[in-house]
ChimeraX commands (.cxc) that place a marker at each C-alpha (Angstrom):
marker #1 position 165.49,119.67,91.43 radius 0.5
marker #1 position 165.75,116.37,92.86 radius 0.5
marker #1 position 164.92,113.25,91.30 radius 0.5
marker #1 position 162.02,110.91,92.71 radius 0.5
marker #1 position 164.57,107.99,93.67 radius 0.5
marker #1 position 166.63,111.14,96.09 radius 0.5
marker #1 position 162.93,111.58,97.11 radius 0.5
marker #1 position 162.11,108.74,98.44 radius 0.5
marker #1 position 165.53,107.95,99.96 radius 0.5
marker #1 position 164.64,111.37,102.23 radius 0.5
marker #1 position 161.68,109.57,102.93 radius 0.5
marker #1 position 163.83,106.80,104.35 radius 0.5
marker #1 position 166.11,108.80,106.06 radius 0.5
marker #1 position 163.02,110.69,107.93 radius 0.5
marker #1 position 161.44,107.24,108.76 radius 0.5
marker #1 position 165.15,105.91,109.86 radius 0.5
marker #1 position 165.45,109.14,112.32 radius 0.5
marker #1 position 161.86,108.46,113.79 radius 0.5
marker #1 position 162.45,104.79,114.41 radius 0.5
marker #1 position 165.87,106.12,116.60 radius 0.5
marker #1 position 163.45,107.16,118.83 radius 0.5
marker #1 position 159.93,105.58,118.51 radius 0.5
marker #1 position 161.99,102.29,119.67 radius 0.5
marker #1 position 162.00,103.82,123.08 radius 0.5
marker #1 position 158.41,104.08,123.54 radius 0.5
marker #1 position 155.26,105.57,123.59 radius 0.5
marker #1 position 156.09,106.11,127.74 radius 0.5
marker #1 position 159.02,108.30,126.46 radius 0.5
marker #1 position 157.28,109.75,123.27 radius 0.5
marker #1 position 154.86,111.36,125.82 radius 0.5
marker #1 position 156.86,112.75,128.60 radius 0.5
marker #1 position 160.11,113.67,126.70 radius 0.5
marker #1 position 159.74,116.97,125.27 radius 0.5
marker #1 position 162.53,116.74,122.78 radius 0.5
marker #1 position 161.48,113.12,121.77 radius 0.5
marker #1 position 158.21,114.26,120.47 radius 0.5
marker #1 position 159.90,116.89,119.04 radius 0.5
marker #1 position 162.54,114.65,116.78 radius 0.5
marker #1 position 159.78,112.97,115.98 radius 0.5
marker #1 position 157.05,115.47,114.78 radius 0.5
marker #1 position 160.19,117.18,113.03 radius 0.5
marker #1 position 161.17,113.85,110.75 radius 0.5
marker #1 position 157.38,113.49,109.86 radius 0.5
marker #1 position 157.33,116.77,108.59 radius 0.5
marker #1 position 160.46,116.25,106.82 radius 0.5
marker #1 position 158.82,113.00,105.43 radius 0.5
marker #1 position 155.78,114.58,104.16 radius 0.5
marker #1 position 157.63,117.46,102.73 radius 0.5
marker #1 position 159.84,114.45,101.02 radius 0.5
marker #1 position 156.46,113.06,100.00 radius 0.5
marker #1 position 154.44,116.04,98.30 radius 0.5
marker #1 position 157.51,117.13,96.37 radius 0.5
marker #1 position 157.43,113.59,94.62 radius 0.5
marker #1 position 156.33,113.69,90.73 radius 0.5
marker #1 position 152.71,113.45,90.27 radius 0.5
marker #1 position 153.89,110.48,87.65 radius 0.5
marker #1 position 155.02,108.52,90.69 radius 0.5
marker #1 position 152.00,109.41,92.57 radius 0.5
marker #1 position 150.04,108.20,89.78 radius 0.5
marker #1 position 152.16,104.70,89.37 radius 0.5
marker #1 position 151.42,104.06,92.87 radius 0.5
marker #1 position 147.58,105.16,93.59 radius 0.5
marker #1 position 147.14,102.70,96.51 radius 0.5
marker #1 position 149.14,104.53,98.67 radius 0.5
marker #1 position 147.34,107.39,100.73 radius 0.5
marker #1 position 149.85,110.17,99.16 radius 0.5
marker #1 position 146.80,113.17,100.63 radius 0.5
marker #1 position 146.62,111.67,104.04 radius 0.5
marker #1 position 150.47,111.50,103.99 radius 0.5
marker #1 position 150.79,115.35,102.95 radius 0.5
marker #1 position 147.79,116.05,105.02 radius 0.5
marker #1 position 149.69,114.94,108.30 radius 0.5
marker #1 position 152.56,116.93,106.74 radius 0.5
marker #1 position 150.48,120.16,106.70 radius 0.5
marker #1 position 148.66,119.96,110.34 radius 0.5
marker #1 position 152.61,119.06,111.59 radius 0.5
marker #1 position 154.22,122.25,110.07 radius 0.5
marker #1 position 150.91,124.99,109.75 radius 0.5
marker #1 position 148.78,123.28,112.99 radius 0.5
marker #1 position 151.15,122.59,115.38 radius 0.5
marker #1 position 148.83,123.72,118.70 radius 0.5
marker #1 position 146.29,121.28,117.65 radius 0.5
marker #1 position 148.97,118.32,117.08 radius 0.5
marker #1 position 147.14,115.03,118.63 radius 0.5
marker #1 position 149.66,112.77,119.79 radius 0.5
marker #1 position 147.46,109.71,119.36 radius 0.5
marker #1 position 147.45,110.49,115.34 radius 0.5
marker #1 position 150.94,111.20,115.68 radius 0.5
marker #1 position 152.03,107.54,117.76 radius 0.5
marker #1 position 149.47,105.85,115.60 radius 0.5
marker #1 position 151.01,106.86,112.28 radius 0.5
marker #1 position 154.66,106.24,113.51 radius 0.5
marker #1 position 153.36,102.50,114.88 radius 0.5
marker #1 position 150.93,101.57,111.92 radius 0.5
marker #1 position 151.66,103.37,109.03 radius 0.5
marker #1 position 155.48,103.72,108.65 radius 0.5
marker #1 position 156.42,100.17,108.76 radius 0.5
marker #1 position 154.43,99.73,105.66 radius 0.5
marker #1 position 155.31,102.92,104.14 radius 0.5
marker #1 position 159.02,101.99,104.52 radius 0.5
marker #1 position 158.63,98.55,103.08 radius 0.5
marker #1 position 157.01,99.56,100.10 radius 0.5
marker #1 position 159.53,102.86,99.49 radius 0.5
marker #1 position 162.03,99.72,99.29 radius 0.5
marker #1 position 160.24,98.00,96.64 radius 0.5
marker #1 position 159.52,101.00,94.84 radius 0.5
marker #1 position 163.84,101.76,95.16 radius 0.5
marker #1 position 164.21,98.21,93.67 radius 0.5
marker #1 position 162.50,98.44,90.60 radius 0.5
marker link #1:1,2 radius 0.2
marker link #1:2,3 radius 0.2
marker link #1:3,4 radius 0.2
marker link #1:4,5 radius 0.2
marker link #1:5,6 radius 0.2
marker link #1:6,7 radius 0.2
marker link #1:7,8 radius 0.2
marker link #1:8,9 radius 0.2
marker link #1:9,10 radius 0.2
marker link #1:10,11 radius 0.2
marker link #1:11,12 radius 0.2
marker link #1:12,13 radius 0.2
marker link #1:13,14 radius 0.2
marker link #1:14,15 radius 0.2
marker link #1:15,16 radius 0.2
marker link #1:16,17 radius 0.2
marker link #1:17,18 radius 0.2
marker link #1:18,19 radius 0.2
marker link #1:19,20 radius 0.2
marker link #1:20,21 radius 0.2
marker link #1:21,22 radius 0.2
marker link #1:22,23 radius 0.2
marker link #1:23,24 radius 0.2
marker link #1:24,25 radius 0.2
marker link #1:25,26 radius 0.2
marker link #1:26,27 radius 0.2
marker link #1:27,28 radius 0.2
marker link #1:28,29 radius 0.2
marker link #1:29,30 radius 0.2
marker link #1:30,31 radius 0.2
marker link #1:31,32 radius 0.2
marker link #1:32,33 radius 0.2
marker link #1:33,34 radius 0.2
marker link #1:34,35 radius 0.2
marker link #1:35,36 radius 0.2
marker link #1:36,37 radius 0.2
marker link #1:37,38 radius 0.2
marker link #1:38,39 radius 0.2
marker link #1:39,40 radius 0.2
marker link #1:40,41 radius 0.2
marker link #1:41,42 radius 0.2
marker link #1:42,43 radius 0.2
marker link #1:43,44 radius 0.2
marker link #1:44,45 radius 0.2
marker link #1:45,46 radius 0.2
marker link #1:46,47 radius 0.2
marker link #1:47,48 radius 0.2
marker link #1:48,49 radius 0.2
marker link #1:49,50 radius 0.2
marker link #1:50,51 radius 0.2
marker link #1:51,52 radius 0.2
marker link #1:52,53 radius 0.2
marker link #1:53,54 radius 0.2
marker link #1:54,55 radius 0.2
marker link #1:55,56 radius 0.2
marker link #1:56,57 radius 0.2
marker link #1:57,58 radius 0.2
marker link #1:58,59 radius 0.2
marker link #1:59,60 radius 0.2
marker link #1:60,61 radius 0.2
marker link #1:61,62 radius 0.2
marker link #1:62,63 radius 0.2
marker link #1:63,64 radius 0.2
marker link #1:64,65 radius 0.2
marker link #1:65,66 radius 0.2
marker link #1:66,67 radius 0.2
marker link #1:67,68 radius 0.2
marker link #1:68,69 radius 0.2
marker link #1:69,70 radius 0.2
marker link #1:70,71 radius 0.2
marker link #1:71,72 radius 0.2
marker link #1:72,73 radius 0.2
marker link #1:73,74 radius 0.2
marker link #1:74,75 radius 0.2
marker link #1:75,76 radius 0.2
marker link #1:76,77 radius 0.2
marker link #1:77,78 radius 0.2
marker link #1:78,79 radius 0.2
marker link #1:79,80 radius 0.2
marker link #1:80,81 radius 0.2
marker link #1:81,82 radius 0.2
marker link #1:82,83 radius 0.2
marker link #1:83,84 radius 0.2
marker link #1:84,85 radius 0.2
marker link #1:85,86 radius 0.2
marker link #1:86,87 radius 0.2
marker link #1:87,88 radius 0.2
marker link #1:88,89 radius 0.2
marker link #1:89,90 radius 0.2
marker link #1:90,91 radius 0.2
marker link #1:91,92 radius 0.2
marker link #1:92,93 radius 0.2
marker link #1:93,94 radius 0.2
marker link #1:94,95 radius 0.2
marker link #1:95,96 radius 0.2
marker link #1:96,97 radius 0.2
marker link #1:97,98 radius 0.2
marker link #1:98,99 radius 0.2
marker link #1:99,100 radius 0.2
marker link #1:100,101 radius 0.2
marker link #1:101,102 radius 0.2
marker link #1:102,103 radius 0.2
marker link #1:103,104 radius 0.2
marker link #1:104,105 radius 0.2
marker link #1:105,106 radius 0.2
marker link #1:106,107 radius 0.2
marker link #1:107,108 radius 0.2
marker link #1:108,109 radius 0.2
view
């Protein structure tokens, strides 16, 4: 089983891989096919990462949306014909720079 620390460096790795591509563009997140798919893929990846963290971490860190961030996880994988693309470009733009930053504190302590 792996330990909340390799956990959260997944987490990194997944937000690392979407950046690759996000930094093209919400032009090219929309008309490349294979774009959105990298994309949608990582965030899965990331909320998989996410909901197999301890519920002690969860717990140490209640301020951070840990449902919404499984909840994407779930629509991503089980939903995929009702994917929105504005949830999905709004999450990579305003949620995962924060979500990154405070995986880093969280790897520092």
């Amino acid at each position: 089983m792996r330990s909340d620390r390799e956990r959260l460096l997944d987490m990194l790795d997944a937000i690392e891989a979407v950046k690759k591509y996000a930094s093209k563009g919400r032009a090219c997140f929309d008309t490349e096919e294979l774009v959105q798919t990298w994309i949608i893929h990582h965030l899965m990846l990331l909320g998989e990462a996410a909901a197999q963290l301890s519920d002690a971490f969860c717990d140490k860190h209640p301020a951070m949306p840990w449902s919404k961030i499984t909840g994407m996880r779930n629509v991503l994988i089980h939903g995929y014909f009702a994917i929105d693309n504005e949830v999905v470009w709004s999450a990579v733009e305003d949620d995962l720079p924060q979500l990154e930053s405070e995986i880093r504190a969280w790897l520092m302590e």
